[in-house]
py3Dmol code that shows the C-alpha trace and the ligand (Angstrom):
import py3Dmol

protein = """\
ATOM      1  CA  UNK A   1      67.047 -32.232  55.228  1.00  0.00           C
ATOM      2  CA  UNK A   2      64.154 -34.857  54.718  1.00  0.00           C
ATOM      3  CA  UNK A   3      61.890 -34.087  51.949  1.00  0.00           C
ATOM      4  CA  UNK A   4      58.258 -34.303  52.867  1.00  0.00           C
ATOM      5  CA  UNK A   5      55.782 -34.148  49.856  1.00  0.00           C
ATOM      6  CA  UNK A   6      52.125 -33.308  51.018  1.00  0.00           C
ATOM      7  CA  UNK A   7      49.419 -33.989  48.914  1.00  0.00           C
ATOM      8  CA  UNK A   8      46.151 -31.981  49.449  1.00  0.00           C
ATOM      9  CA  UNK A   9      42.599 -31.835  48.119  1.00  0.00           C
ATOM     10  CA  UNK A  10      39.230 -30.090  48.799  1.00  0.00           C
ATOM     11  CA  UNK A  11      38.909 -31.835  52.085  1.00  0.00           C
ATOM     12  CA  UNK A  12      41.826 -29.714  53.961  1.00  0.00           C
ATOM     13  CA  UNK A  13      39.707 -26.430  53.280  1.00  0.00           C
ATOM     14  CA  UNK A  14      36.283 -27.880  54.282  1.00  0.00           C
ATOM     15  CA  UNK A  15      36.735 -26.731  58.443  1.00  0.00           C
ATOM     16  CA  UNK A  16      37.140 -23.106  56.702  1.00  0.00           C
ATOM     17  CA  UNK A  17      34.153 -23.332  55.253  1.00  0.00           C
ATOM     18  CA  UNK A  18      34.992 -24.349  51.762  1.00  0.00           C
ATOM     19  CA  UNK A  19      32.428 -27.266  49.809  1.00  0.00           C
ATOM     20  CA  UNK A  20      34.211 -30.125  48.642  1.00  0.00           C
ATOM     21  CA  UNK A  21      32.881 -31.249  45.372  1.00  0.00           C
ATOM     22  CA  UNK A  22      31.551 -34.419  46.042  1.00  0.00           C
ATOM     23  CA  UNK A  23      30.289 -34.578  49.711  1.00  0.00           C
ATOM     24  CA  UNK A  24      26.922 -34.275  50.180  1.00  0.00           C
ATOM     25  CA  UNK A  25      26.441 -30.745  50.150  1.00  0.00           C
ATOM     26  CA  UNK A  26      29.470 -30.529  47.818  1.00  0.00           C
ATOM     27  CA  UNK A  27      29.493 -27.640  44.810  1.00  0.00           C
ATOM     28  CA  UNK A  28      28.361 -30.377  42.494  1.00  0.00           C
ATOM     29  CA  UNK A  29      25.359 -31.069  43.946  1.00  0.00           C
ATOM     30  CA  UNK A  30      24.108 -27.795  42.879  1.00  0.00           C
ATOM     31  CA  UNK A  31      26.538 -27.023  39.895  1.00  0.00           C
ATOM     32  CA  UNK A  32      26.501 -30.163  36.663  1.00  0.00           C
ATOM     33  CA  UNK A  33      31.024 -30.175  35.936  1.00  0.00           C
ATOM     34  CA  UNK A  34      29.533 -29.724  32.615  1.00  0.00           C
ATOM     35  CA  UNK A  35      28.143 -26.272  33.336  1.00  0.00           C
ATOM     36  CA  UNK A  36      31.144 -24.690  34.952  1.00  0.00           C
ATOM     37  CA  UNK A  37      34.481 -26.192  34.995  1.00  0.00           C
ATOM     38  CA  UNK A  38      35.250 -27.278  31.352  1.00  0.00           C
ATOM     39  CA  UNK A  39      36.380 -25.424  28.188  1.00  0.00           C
ATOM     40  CA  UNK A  40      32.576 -26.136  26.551  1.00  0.00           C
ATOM     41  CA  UNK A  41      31.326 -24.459  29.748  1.00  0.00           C
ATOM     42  CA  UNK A  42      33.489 -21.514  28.640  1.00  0.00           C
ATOM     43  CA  UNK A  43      32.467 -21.543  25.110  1.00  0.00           C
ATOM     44  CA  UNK A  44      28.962 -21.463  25.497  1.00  0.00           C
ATOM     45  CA  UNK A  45      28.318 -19.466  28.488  1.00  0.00           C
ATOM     46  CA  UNK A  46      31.471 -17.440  29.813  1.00  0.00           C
ATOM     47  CA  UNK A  47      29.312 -15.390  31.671  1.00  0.00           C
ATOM     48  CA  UNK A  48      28.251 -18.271  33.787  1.00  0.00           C
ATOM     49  CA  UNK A  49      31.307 -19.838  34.324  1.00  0.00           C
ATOM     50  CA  UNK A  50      33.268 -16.244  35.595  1.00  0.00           C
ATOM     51  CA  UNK A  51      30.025 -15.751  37.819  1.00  0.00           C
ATOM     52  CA  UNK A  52      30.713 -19.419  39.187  1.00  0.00           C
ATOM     53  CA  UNK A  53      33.893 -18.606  40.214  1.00  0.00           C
ATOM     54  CA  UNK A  54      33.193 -15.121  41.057  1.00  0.00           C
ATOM     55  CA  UNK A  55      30.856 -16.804  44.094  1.00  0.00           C
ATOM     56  CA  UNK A  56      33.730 -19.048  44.877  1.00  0.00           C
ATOM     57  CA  UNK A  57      36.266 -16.074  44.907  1.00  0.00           C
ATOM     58  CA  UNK A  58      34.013 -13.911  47.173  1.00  0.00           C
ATOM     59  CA  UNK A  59      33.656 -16.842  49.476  1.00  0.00           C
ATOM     60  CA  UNK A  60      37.425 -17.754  49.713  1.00  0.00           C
ATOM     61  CA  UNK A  61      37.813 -13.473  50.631  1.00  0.00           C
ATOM     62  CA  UNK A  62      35.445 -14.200  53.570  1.00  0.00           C
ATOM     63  CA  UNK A  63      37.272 -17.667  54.966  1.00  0.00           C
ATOM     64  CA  UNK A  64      40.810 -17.986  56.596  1.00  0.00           C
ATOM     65  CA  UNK A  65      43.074 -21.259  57.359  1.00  0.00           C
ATOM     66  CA  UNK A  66      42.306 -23.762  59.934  1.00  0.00           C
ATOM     67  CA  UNK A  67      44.461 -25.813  62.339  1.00  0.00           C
ATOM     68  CA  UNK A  68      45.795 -28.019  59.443  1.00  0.00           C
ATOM     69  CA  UNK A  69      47.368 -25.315  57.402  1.00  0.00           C
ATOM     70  CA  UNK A  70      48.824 -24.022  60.249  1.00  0.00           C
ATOM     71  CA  UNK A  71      50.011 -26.652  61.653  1.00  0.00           C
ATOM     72  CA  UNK A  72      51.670 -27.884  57.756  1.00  0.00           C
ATOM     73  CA  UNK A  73      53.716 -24.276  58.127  1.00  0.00           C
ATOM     74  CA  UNK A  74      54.964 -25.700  61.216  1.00  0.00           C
ATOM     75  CA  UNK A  75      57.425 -27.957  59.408  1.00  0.00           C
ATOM     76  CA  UNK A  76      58.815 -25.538  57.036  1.00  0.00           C
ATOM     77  CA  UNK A  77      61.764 -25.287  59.089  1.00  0.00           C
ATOM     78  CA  UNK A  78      62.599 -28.640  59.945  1.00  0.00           C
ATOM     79  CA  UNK A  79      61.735 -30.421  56.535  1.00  0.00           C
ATOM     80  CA  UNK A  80      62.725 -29.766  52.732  1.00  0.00           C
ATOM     81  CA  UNK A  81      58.665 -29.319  52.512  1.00  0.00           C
ATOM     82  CA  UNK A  82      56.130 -28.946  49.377  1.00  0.00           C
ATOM     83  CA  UNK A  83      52.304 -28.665  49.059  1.00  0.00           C
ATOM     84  CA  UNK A  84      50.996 -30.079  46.127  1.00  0.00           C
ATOM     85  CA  UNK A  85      47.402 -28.820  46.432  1.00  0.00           C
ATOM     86  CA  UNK A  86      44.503 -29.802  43.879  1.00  0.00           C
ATOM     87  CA  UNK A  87      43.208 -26.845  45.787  1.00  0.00           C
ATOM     88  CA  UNK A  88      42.621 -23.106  43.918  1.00  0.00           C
ATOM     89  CA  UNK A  89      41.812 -21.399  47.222  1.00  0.00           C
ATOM     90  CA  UNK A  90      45.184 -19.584  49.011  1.00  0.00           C
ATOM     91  CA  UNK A  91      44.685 -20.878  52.312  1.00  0.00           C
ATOM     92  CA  UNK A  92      48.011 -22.947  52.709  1.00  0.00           C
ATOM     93  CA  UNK A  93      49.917 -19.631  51.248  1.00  0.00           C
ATOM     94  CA  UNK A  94      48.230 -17.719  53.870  1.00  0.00           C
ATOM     95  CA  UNK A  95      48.483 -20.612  56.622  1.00  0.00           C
ATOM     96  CA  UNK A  96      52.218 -19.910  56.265  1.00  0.00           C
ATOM     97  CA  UNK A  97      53.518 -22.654  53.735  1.00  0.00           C
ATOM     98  CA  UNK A  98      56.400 -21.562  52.115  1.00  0.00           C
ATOM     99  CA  UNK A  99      56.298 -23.379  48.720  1.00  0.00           C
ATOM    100  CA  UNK A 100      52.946 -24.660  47.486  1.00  0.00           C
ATOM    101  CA  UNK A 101      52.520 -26.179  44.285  1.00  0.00           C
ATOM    102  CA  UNK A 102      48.798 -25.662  42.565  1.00  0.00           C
ATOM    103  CA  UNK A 103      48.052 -28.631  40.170  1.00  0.00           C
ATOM    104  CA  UNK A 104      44.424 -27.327  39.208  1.00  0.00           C
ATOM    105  CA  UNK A 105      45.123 -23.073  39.101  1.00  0.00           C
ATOM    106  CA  UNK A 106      44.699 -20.624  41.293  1.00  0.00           C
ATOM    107  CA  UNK A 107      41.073 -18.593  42.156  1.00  0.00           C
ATOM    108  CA  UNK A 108      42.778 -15.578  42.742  1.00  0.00           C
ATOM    109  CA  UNK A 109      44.101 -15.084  39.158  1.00  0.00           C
ATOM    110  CA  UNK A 110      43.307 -14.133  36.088  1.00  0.00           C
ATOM    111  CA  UNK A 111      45.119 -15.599  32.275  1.00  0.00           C
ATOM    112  CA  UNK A 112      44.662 -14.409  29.094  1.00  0.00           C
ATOM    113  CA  UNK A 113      42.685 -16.401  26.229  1.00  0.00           C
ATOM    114  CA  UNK A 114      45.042 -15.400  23.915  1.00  0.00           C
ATOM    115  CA  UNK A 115      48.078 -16.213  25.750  1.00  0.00           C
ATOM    116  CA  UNK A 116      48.163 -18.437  28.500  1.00  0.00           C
ATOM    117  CA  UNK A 117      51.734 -16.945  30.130  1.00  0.00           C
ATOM    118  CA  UNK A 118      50.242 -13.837  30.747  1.00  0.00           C
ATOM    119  CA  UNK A 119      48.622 -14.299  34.477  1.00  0.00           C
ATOM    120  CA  UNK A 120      47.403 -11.465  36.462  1.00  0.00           C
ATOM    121  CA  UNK A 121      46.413 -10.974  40.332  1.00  0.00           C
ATOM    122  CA  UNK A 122      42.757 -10.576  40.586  1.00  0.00           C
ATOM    123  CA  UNK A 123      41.748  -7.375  42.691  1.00  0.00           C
ATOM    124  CA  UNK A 124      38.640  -7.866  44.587  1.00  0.00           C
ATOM    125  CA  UNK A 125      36.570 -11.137  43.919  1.00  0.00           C
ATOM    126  CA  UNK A 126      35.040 -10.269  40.502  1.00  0.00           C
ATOM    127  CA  UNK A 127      36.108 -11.236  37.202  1.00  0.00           C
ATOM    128  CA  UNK A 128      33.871 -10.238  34.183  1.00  0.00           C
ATOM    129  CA  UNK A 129      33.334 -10.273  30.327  1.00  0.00           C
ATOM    130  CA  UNK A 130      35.534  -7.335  29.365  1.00  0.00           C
ATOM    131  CA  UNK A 131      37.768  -7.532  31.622  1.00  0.00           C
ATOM    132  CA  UNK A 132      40.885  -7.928  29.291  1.00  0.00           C
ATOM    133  CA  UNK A 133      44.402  -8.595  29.047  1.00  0.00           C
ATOM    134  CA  UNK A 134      47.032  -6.208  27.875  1.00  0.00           C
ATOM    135  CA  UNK A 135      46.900  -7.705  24.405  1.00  0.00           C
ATOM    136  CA  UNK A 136      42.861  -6.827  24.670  1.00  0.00           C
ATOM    137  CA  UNK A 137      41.970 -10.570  24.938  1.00  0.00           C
ATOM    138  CA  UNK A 138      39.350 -11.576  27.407  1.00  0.00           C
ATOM    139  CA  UNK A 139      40.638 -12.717  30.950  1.00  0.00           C
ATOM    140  CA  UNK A 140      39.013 -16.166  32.254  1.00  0.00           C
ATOM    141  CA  UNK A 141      40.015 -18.047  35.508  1.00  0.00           C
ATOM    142  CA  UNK A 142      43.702 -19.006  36.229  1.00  0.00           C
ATOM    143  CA  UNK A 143      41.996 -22.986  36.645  1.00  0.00           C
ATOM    144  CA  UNK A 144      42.485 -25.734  34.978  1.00  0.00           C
ATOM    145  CA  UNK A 145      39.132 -27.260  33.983  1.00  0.00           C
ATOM    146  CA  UNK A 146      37.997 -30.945  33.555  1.00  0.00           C
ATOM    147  CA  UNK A 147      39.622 -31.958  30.005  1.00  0.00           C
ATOM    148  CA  UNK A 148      42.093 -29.511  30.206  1.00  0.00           C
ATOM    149  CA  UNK A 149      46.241 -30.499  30.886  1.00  0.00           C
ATOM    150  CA  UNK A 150      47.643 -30.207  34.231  1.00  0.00           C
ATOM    151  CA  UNK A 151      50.679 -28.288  33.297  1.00  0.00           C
ATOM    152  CA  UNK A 152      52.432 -29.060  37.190  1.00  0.00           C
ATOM    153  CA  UNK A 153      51.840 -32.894  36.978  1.00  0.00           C
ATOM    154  CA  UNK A 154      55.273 -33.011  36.226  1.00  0.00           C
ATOM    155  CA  UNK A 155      57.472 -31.156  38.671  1.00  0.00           C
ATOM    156  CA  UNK A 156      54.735 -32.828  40.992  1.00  0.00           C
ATOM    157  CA  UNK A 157      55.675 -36.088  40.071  1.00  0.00           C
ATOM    158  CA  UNK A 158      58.978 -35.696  40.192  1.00  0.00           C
ATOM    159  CA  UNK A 159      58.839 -34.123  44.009  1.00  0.00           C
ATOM    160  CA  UNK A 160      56.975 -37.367  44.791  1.00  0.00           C
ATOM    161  CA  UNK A 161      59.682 -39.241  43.453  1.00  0.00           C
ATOM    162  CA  UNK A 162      61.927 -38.050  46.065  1.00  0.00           C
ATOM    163  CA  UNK A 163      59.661 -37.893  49.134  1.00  0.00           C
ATOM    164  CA  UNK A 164      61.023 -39.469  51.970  1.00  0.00           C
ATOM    165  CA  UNK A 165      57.323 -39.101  54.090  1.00  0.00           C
ATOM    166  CA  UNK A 166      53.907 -38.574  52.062  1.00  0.00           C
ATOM    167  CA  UNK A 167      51.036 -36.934  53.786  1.00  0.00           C
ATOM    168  CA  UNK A 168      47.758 -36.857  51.841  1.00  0.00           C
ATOM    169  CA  UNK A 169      44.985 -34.696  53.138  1.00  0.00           C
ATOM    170  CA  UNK A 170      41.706 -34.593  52.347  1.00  0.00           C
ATOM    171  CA  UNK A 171      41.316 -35.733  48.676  1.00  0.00           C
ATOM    172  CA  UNK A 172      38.988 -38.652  47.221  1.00  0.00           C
ATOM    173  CA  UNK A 173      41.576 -39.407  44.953  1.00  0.00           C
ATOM    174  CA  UNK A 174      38.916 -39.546  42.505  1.00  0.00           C
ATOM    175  CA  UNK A 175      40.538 -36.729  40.127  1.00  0.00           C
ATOM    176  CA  UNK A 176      43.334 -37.873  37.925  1.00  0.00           C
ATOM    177  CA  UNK A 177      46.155 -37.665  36.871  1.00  0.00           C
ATOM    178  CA  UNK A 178      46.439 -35.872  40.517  1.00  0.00           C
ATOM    179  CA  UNK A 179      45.170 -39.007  41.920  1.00  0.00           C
ATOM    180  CA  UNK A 180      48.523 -41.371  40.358  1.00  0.00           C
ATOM    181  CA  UNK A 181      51.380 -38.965  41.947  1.00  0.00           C
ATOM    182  CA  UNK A 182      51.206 -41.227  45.400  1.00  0.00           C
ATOM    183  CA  UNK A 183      52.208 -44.413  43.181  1.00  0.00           C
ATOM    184  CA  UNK A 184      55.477 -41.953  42.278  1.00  0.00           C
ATOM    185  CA  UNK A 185      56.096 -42.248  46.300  1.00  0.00           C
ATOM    186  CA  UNK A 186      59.067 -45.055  47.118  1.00  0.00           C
ATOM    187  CA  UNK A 187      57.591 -48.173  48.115  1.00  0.00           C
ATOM    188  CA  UNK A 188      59.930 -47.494  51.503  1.00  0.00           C
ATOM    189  CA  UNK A 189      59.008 -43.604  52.176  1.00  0.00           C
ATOM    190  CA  UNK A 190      55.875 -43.793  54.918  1.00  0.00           C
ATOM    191  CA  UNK A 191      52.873 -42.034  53.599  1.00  0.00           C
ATOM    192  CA  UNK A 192      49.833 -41.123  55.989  1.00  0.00           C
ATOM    193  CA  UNK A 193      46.311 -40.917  54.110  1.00  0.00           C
ATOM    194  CA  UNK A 194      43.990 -38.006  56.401  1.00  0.00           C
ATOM    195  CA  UNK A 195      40.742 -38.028  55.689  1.00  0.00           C
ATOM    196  CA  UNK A 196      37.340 -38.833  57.702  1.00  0.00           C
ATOM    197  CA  UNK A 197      35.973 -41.474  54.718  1.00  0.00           C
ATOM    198  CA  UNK A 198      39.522 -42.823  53.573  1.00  0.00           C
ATOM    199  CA  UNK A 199      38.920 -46.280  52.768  1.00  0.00           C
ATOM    200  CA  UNK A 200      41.823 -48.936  53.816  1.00  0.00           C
ATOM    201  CA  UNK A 201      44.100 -49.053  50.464  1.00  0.00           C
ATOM    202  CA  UNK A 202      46.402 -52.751  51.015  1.00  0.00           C
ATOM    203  CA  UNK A 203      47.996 -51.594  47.891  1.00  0.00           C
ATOM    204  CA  UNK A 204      50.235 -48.877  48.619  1.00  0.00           C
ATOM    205  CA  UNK A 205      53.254 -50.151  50.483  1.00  0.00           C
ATOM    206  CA  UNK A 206      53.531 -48.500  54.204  1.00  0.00           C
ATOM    207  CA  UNK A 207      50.763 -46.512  54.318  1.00  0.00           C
ATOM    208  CA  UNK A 208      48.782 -45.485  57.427  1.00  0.00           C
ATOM    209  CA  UNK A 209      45.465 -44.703  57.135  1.00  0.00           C
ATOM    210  CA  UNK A 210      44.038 -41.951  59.606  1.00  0.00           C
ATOM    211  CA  UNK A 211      39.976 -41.646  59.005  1.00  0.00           C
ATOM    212  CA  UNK A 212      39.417 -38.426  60.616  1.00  0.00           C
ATOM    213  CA  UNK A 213      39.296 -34.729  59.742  1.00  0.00           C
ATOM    214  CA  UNK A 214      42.225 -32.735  59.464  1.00  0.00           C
ATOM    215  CA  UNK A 215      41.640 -30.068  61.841  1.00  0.00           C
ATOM    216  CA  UNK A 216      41.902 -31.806  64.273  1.00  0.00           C
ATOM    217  CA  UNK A 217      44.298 -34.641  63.545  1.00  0.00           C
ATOM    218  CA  UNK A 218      46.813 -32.770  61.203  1.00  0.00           C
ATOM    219  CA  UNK A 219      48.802 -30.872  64.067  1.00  0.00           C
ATOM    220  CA  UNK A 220      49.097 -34.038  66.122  1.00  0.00           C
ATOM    221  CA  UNK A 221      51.015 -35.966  62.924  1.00  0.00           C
ATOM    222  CA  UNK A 222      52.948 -32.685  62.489  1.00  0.00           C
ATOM    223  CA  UNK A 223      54.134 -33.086  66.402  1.00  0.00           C
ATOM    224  CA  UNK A 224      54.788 -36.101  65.857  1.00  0.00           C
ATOM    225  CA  UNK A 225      56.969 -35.447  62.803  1.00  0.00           C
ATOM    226  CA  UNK A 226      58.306 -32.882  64.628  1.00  0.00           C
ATOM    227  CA  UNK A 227      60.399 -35.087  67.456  1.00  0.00           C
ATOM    228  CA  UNK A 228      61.579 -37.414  65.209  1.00  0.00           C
ATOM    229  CA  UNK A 229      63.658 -34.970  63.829  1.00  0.00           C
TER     230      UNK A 229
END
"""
ligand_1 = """\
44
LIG
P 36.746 -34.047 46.598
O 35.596 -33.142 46.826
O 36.650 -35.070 45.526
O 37.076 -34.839 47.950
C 37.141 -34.185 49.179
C 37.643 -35.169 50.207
O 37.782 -34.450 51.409
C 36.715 -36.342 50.475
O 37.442 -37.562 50.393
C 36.235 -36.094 51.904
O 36.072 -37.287 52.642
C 37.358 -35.280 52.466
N 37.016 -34.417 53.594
C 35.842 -33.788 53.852
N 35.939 -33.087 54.998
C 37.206 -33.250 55.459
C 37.923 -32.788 56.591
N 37.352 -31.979 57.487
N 39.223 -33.160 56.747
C 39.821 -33.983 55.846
N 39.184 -34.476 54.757
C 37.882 -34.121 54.572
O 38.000 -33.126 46.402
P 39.421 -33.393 45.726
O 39.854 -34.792 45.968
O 40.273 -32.270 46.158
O 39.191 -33.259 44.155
C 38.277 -32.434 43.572
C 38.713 -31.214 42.818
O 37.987 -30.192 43.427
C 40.103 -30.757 42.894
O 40.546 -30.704 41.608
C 40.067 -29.309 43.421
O 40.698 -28.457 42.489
C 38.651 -28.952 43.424
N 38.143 -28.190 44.589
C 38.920 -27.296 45.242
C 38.423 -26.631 46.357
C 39.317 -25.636 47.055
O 40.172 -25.035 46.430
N 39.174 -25.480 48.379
C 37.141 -26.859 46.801
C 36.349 -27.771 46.089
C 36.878 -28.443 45.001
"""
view = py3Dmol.view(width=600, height=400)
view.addModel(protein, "pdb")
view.setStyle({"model": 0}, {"cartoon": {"style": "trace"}})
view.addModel(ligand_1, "xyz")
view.setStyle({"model": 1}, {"stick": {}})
view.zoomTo()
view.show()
């Protein structure tokens, strides 16, 4: 089976209703980075950061998949195929995708400060101080924050390695090291850039650049996938 290796970023969830970060009208136009998504956040107001993602949480309950993560789900069963999202929402898990990689964490969970293998399913959309762990450490978000490792680069580098098609949806490409796994692609394997402000890139060898949304150009390209196998 052909490996396919899809890379994904805010952009993919927008036509559900999710911000983006950096479009106008994007989360950080009305949250500072510094505020809410890095381990100083957490240290000097926890209670602001879990309430940040609380609102995120309670939004992602409210939202559901679009035509693009459907239409990925399609190709489960023709293609050896992985999501690698920079994405915390659940919306490719619940548009079908059968293995779905998060680099940046997960909304829906829950770690312990004390010990980071202990992850929990988040009931419900709130997560609060005193809300603990069963050591009796405090919970925080299952993310990975700005300055923080990204403890999947790896295995996500290594899939690109072997991709024989790349498909990268919706994503800047402003966030490394998330942003370097397409230069792990071979120079032969076709990759396909989705996204309505994607700027031509004459650097990456054979790769087709489609400026539109994904909604509504996603389950075209999966078609067309689809009869060339
Ligand atoms: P980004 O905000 O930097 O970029 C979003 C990209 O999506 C832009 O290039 C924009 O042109 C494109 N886009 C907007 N509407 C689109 C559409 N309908 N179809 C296709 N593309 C569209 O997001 P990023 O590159 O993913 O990086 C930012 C970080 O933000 C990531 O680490 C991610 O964890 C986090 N984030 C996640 C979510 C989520 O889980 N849904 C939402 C916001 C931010």
């Amino acid at each position: 089976m052909r490996k396919i290796v899809v890379l994904t970023g805010a952009g993919i969830s927008a036509e559900s209703g999710i911000s983006t970060f950096r479009d106008s009208g994007g989360l950080w136009e009305t949250h500072r980075i510094e505020d809410v998504a890095t381990p100083q956040a957490w240290d000097k107001d926890p209670a602001l950061v879990l309430e940040f993602y609380n609102q995120r949480r309670k939004k992602l309950l409210e939202v559901e998949p679009n035509p693009a993560h459907y239409a990925l789900a399609r190709l489960d069963d023709h293609f050896d195929l992985t999501v690698i999202t920079q994405n915390v929402d659940d919306l490719h898990e619940r548009g079908g995708s059968k293995k779905v990689l998060h680099l940046h964490g997960e909304l829906k969970k829950s770690r312990s400060t004390a010990d980071p293998d202990l992850v929990y399913e988040i009931q419900g959309w709130e997560l609060n101080l005193g809300d603990t762990c069963e050591k009796g450490s405090q919970l925080r978000p299952h993310i990975v924050w700005f300055g923080e490792a990204v403890p999947n680069i790896m295995p996500a580098a290594n899939l690109c390695s072997q991709a024989d098609i790349l498909l990268v949806i919706g994503t800047s490409l402003a966030v490394y090291p998330a942003a370097g796994l397409i230069d792990y692609v071979p120079h032969s394997s076709p990759k396909y850039l989705i996204d309505p402000n994607a700027r031509p890139m004459p650097w990456i060898p054979n790769l087709t650049v489609i400026p539109e949304k994904a909604g509504s150009s996603v389950p075209g390209i999966v078609d067309m996938l689809l009869k060339e196998t």
